[in-house]
PLY file of the C-alpha trace (Angstrom):
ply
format ascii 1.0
element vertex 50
property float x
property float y
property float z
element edge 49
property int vertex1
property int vertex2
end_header
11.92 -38.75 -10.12
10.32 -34.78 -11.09
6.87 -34.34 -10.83
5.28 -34.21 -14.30
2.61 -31.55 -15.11
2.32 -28.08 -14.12
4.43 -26.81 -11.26
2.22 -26.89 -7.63
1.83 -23.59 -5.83
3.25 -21.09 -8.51
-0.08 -19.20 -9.25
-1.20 -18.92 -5.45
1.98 -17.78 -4.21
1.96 -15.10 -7.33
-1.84 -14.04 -6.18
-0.52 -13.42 -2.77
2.47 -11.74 -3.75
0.11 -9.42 -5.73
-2.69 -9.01 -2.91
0.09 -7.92 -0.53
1.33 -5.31 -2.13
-1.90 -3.67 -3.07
-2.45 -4.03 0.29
1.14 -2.45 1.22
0.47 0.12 -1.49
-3.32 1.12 -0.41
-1.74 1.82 3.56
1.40 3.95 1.74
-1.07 6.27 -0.05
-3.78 6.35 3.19
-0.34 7.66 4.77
0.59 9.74 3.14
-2.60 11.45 2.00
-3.48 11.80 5.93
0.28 13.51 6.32
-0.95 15.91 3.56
-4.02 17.02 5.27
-2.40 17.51 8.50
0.25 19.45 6.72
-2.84 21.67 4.92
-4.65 21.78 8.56
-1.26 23.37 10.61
-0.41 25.71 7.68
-4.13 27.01 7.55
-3.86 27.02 11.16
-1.00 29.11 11.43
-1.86 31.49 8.81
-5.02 32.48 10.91
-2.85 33.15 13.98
-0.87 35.67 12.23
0 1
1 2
2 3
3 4
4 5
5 6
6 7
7 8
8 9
9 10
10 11
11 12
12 13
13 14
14 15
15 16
16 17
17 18
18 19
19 20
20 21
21 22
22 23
23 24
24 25
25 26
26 27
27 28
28 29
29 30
30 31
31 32
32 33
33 34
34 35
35 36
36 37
37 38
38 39
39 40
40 41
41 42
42 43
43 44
44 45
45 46
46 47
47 48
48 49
């Protein structure tokens, strides 16, 4: 026989789901924000030497 009432683990596994990607999302940005300093740091460095 199906279980009657609401399905078991559907809004849990949807939390998750969404707490995981911000989490995914948050490192992605850090990422690529740190790549974008470095990138600022070199160039300023390099324009100095010259």
């Amino acid at each position: 026989m199906a279980k009657e009432g609401s399905e078991k683990n559907t809004k849990n596994k949807a939390k998750h789901a969404r707490l995981m990607a911000q989490k995914k999302n948050k490192k992605k940005e850090e990422a690529s924000l740190r790549k974008a300093r470095l990138k600022a740091i070199i160039q300023k460095s390099n324009e100095a030497q010259r």
